[in-house]
BADO-533609 format. One record per atom (N, C-alpha, C): residue in one letter; chain; atom name; x, y, z. Coordinates in pm, whole numbers, padded with zeros to 5 digits. Each point is the difference from the previous one (the first is absolute). Layout:
ATOM   type   mol   atom        x        y        z
ATOM      a     A     CA        X        Y        Z
...
//
This chain:
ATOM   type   mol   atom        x        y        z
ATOM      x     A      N    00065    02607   -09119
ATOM      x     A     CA    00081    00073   -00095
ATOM      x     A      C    00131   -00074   -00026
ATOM      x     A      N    00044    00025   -00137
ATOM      x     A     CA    00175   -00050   -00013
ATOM      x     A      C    00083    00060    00054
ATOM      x     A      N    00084   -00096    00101
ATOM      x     A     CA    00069    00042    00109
ATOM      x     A      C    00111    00109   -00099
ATOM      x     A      N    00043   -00055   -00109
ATOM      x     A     CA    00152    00081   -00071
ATOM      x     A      C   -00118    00166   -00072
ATOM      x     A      N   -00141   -00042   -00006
ATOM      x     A     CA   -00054    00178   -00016
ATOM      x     A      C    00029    00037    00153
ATOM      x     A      N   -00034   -00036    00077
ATOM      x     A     CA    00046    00055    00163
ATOM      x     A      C    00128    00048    00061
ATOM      x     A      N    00082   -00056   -00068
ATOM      x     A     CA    00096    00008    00025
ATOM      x     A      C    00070    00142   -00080
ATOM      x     A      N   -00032    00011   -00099
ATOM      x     A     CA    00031    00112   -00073
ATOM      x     A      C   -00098    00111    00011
ATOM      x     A      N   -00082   -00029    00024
ATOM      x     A     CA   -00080    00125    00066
ATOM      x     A      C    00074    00070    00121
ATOM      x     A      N    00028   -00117    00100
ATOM      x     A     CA    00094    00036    00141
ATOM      x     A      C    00114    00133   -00080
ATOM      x     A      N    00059   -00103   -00102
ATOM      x     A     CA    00155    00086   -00020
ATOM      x     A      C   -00015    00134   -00101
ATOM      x     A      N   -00073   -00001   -00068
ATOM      x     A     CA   -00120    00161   -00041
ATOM      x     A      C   -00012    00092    00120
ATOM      x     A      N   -00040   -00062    00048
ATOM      x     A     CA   -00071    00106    00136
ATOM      x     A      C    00159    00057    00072
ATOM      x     A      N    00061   -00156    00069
ATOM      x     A     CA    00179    00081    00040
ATOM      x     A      C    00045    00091   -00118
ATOM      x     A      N    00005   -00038   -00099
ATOM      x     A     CA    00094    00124   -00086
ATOM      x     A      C   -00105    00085   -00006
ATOM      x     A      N   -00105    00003   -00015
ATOM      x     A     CA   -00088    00140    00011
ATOM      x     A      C    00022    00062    00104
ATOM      x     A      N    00027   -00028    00135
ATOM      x     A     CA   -00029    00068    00099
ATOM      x     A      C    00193    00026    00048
ATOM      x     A      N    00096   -00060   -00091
ATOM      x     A     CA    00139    00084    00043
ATOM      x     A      C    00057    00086   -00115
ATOM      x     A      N   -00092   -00007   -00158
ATOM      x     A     CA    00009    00122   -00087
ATOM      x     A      C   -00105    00125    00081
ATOM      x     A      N   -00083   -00023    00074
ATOM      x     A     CA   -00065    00127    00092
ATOM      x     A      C    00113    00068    00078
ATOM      x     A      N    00084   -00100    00108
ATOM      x     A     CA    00086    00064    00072
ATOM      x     A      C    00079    00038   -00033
ATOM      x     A      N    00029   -00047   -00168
ATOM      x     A     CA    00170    00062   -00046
ATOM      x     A      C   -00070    00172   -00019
ATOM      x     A      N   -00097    00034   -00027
ATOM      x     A     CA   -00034    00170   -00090
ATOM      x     A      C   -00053    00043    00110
ATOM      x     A      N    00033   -00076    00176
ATOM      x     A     CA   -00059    00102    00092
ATOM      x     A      C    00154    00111    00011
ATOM      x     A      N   -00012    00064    00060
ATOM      x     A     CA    00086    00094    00080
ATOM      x     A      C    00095   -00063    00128
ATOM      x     A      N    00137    00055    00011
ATOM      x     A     CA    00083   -00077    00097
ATOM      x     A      C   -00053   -00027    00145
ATOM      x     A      N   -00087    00131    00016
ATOM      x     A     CA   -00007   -00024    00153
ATOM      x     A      C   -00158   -00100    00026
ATOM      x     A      N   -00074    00020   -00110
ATOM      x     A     CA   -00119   -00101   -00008
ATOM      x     A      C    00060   -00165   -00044
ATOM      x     A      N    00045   -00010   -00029
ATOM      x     A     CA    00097   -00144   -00036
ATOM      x     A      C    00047   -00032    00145
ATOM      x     A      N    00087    00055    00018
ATOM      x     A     CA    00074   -00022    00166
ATOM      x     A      C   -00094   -00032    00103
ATOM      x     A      N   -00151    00088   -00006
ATOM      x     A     CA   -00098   -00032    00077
ATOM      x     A      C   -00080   -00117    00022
ATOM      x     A      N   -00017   -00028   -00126
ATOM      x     A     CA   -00096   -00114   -00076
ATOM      x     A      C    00098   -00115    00031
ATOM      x     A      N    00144   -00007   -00041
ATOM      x     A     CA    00078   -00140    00064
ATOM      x     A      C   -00012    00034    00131
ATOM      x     A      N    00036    00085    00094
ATOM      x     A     CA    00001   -00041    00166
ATOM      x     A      C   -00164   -00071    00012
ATOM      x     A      N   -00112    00072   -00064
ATOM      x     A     CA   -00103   -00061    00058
ATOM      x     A      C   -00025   -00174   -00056
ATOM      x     A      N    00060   -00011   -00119
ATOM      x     A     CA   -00026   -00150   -00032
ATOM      x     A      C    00086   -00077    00088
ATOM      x     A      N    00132    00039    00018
ATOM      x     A     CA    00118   -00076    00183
ATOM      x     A      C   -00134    00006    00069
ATOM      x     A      N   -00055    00093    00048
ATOM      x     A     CA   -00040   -00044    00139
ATOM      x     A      C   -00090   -00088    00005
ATOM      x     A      N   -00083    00008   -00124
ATOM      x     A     CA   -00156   -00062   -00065
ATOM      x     A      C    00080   -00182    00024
ATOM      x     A      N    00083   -00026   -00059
ATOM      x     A     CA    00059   -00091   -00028
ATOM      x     A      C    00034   -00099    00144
ATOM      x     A      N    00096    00103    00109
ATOM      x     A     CA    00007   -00037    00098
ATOM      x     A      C   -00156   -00062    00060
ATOM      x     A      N   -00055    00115    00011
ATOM      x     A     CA   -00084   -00005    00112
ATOM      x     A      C   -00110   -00147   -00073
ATOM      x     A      N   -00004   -00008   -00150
ATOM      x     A     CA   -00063   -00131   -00033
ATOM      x     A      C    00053   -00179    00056
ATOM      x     A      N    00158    00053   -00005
ATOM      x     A     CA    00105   -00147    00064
ATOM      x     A      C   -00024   -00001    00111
ATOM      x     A      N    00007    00119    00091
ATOM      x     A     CA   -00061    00008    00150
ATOM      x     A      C   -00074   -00103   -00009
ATOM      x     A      N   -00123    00043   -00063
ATOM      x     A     CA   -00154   -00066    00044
ATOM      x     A      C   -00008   -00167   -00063
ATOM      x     A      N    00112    00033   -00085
ATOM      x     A     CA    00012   -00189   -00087
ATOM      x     A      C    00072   -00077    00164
ATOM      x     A      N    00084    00054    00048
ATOM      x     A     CA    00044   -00064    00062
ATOM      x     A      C   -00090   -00023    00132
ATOM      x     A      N   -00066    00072    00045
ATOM      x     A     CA   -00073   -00018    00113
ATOM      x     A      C   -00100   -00110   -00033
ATOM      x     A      N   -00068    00055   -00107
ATOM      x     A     CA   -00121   -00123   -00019
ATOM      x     A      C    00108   -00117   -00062
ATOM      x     A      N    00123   -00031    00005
ATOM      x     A     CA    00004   -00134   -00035
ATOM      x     A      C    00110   -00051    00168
ATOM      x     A      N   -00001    00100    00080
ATOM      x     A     CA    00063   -00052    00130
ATOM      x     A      C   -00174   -00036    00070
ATOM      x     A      N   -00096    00091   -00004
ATOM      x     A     CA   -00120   -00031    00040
ATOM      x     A      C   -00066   -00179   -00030
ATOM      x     A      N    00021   -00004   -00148
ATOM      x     A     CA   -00003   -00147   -00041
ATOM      x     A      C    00030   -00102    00053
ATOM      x     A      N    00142    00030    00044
ATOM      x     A     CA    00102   -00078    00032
ATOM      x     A      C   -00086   -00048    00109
ATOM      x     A      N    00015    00100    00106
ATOM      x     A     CA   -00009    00000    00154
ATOM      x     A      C   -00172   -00046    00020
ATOM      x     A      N   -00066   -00001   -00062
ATOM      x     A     CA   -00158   -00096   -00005
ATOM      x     A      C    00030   -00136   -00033
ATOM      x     A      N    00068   -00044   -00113
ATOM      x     A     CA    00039   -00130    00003
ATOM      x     A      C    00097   -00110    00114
ATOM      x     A      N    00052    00093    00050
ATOM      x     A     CA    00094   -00044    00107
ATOM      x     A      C   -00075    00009    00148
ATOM      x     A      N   -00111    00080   -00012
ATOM      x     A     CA   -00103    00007    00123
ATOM      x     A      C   -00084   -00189   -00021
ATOM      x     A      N   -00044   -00007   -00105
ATOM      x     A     CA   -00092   -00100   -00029
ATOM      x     A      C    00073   -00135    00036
ATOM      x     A      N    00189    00015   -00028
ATOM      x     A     CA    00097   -00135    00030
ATOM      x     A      C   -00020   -00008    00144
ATOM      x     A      N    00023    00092    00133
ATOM      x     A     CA   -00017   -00031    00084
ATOM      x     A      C   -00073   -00088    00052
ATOM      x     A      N    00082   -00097    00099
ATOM      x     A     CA   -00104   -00065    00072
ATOM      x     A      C   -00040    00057    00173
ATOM      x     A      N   -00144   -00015   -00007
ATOM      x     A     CA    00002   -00002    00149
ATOM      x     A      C   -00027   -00072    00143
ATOM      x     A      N    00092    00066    00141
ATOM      x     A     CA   -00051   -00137    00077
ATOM      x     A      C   -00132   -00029    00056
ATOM      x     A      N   -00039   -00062   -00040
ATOM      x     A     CA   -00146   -00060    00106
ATOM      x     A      C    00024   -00078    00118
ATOM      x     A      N   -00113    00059    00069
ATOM      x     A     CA    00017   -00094    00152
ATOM      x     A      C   -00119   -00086    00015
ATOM      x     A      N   -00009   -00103   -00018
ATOM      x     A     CA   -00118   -00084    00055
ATOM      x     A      C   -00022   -00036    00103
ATOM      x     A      N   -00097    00001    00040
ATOM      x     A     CA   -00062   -00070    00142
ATOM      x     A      C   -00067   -00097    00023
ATOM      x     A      N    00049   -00143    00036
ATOM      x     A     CA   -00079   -00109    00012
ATOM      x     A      C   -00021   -00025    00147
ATOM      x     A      N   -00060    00117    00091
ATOM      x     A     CA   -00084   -00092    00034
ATOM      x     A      C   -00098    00033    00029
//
């Protein structure tokens, strides 16, 4: 697909979906933002783990280890 139709599809859909929240009600608005904070958080949470997880496999693989040989 053409990335600039994609792209405006994306920004259709955002203004579609914050002309929804402007004609909700105060206390359904208030609700709907705390749950997108937490939605939000709890997604960076998980960005950050799987990219400390990343990290910490690549830095497993740098290690070297000692060997002991035995000649005789």
């Amino acid at each position: 697909m053409n990335k600039e139709f994609i792209k405006k599809m994306i920004k259709a859909e955002t203004l579609k979906y914050e002309a929804i929240k402007e004609i909700l009600p105060e206390k359904v608005r208030k609700r709907v933002d705390d749950i997108e904070k937490e939605a939000f958080s709890l997604i960076k949470d998980i960005a950050i783990y799987m990219i400390q997880e990343e990290k910490d496999e690549k830095e497993e693989k740098k290690t070297t280890k000692k060997v002991e040989v035995d000649f005789s």
